[in-house]
C-alpha positions as CSV (number, residue, x, y, z in Angstrom):
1,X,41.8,37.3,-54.7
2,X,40.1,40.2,-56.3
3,X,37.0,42.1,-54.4
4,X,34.0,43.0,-56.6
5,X,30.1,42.9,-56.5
6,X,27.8,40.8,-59.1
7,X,23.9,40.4,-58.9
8,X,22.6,37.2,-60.0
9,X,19.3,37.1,-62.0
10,X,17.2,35.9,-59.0
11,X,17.9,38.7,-57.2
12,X,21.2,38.0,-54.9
13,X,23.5,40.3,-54.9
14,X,27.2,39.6,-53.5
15,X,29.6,41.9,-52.9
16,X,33.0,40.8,-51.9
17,X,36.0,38.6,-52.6
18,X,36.4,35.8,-55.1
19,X,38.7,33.3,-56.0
20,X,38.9,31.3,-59.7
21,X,35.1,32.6,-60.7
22,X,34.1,31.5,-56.7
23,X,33.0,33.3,-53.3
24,X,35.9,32.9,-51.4
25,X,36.9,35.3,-48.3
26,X,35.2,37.8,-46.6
27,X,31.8,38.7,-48.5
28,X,28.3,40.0,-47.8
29,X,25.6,38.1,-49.8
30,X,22.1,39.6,-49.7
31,X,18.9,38.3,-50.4
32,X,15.5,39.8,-52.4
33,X,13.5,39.1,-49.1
34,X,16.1,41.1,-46.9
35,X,17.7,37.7,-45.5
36,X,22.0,38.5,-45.8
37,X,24.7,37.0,-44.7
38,X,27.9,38.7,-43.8
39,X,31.1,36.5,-43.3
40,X,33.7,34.1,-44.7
41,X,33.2,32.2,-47.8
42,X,35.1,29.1,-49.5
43,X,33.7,28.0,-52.6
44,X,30.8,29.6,-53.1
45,X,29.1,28.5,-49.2
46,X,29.6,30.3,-45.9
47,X,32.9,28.5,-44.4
48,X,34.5,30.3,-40.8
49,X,32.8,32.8,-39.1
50,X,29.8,34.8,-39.7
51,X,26.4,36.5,-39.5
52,X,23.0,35.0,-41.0
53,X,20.4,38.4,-40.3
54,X,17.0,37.2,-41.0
55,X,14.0,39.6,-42.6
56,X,12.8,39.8,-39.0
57,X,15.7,40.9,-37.5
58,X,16.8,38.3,-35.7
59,X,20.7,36.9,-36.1
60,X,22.6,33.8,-35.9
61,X,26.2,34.5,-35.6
62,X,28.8,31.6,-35.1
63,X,30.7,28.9,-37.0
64,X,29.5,27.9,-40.5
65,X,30.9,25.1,-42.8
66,X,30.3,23.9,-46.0
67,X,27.3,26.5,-45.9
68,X,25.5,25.1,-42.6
69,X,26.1,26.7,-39.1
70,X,27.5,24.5,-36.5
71,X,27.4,26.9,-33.7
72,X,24.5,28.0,-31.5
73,X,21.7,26.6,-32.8
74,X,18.8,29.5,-32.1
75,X,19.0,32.6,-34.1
76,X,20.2,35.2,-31.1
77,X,17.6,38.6,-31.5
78,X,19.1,41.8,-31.2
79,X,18.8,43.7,-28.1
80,X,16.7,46.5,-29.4
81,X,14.2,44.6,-30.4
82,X,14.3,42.1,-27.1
83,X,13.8,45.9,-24.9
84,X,10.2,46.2,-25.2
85,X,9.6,41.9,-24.2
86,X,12.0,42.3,-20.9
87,X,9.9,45.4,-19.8
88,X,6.7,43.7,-20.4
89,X,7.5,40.7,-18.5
90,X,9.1,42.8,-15.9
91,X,5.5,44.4,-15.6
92,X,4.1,41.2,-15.3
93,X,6.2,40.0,-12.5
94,X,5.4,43.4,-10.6
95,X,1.7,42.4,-10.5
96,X,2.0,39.4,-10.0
97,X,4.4,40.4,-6.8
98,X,1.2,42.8,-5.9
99,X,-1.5,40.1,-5.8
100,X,0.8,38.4,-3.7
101,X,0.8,40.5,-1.1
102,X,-2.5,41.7,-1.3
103,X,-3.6,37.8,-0.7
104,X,-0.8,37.7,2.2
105,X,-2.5,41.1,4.0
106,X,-5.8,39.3,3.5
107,X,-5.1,36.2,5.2
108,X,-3.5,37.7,8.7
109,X,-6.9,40.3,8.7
110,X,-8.8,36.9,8.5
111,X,-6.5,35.2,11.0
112,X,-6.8,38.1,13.4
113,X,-10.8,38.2,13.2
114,X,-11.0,34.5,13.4
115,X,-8.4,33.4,16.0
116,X,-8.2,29.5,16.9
117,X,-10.6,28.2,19.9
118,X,-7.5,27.1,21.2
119,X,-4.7,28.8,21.8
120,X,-2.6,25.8,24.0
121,X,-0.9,25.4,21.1
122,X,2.3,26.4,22.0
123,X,2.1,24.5,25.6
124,X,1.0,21.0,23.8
125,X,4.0,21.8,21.4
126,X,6.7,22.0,24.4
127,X,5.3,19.6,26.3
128,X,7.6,17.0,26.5
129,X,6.4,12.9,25.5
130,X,7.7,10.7,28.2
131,X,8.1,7.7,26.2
132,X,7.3,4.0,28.3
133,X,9.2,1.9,30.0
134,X,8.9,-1.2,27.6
135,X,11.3,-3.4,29.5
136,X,9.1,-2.5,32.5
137,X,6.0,-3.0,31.2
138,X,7.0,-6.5,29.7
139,X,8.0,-7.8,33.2
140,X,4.9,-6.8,34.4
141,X,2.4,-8.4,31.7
142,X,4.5,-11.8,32.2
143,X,4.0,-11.4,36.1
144,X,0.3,-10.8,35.6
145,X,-0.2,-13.3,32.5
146,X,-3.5,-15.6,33.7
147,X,-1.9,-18.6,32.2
148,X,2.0,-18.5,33.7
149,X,0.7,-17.1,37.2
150,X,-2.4,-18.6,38.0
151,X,-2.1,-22.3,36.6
152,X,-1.9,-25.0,39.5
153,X,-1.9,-28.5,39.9
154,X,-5.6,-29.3,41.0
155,X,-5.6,-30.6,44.6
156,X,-8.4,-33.8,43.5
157,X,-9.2,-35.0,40.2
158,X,-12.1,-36.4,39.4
159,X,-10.9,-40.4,38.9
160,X,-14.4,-41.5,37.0
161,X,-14.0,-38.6,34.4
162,X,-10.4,-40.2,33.8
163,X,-11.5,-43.9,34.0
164,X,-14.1,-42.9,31.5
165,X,-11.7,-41.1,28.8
166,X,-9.2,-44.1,29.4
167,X,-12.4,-46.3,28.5
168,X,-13.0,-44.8,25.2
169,X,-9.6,-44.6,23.9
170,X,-9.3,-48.4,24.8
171,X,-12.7,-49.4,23.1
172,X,-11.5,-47.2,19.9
173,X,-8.2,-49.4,19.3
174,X,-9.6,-50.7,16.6
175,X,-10.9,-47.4,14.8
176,X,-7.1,-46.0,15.7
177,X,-6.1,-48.9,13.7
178,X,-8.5,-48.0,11.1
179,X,-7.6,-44.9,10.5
180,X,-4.0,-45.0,10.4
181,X,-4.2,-47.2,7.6
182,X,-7.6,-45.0,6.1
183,X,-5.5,-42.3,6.4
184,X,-2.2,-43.6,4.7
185,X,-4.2,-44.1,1.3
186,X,-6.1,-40.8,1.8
187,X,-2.7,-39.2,1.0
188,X,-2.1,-41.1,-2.1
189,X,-5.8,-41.3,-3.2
190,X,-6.2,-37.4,-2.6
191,X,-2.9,-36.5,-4.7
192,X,-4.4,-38.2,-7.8
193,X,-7.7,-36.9,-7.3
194,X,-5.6,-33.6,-7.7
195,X,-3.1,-34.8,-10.8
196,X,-6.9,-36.1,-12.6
197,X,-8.8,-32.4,-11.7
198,X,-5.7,-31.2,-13.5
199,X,-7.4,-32.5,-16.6
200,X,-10.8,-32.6,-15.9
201,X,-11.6,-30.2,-14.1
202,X,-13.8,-32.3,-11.1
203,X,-12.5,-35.3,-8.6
204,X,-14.0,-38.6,-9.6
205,X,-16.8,-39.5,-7.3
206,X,-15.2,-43.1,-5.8
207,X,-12.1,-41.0,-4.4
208,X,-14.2,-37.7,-3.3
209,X,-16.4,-40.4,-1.2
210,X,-13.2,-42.4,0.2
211,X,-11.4,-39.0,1.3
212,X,-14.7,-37.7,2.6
213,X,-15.5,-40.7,4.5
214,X,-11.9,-40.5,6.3
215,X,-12.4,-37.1,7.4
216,X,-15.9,-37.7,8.8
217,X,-14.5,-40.7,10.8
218,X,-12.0,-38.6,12.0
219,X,-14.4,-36.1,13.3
220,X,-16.9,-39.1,14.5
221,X,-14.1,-40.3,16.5
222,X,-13.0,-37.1,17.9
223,X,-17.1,-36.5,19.3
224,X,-16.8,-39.3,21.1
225,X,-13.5,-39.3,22.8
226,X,-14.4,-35.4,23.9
227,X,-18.1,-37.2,24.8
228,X,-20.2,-34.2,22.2
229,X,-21.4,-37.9,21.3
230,X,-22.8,-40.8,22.7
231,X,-23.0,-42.8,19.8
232,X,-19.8,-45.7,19.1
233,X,-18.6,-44.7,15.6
234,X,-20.0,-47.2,13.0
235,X,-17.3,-49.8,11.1
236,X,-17.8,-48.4,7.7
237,X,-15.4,-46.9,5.1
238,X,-18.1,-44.0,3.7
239,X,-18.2,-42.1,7.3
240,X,-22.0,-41.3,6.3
241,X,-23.8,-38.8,7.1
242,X,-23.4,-36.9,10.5
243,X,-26.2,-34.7,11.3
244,X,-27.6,-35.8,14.8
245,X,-24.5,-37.6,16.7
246,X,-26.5,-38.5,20.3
């Protein structure tokens, strides 16, 4: 390998080593706007190790091959040049260090001229919190429950206020009966009303009436036996109306 310089007619100039008419070796190529690179060379690209200075300044030094860098990434800046940043941010961190404690001095004078109305603070802090008994507390509610403690078998019951709820049950046999058949189809008759909404959107008006007549015999049954109503439930399947039950 022989070791010469050439300038090409852009304005490259290369000085270094060459092999068969090629860069090859060490060898500094420099550029018209000031970008060179300083390194190894294997046919005519950057291969090994090297330095890529850019008109700025600024390097990139690492592993090249086949002309493209596969080292670091971000051109490193020369530490001259990076002087005057670090001082200015160190400048910047001083102030900001200063406000700091300025806002830190202001805060305890305004603590100081405004204390707290209370100052128990530190009593209520070590004061200790008994925490409750709950095992206690339990035994106690079930002793005093109303319901547990305090129900009793009546000494005298009233015998006509039994006679007379025995006497309605027996003279609603047949509505039981009634009902318990009623009520079977209700199930069935209020599933399809369901299935059919499904698809249109509404119940048909013969099932809405027969479900809705079962639940207002129901309830027409239930006035009388508790005696809200003095009136024998009617023997009809539409339940009708049941505004004024006395």
């Amino acid at each position: 390998m022989n070791r010469e310089a050439y300038t090409y007619p852009d304005g490259k100039k290369y000085e270094g080593e060459w092999k068969g008419g090629m860069r090859h070796g060490q060898g500094i190529l420099t550029r018209p706007d000031g970008m060179k690179y300083e390194g190894e060379w294997k046919d005519n690209k950057p291969n090994g190790w090297g330095t890529l200075t850019y008109p700025d300044g600024k390097k990139r030094i690492g592993e090249w091959k086949d002309g493209k860098f596969i080292g670091d990434n971000q051109p490193i800046a020369p530490q001259k040049e990076r002087i005057p940043e670090l001082e200015k941010e160190n400048q910047e961190l001083k102030h900001q260090l200063a406000d700091l404690k300025n806002q830190m001095v202001n805060l305890e004078q305004q603590v100081q001229a405004n204390p707290l109305p209370w100052d128990g603070v530190e009593d209520f802090a070590s004061t200790e919190v008994k925490q409750p008994d709950t095992r206690r507390s339990k035994e106690k509610f079930n002793l005093e429950h109303p319901v547990i403690s305090k129900a009793q078998n009546p000494d005298r019951v009233s015998r006509i206020i039994i006679l007379r709820v025995i006497g309605r049950y027996f003279i609603l046999i047949p509505h039981f009966v009634i009902l318990s058949v009623w009520g079977f189809l209700a199930i069935f008759v209020l599933f399809f009303m369901w299935v059919l909404a499904i698809f249109t959107a509404r119940y048909p008006d013969g099932m809405y009436n027969f479900v809705m007549g079962y639940m207002q015999k129901i309830l027409q049954v239930q006035l009388f036996v508790a005696g809200l109503s003095q009136r024998y439930p009617p023997f009809n399947l539409g339940g009708g109306e049941f505004e004024n039950t006395n």
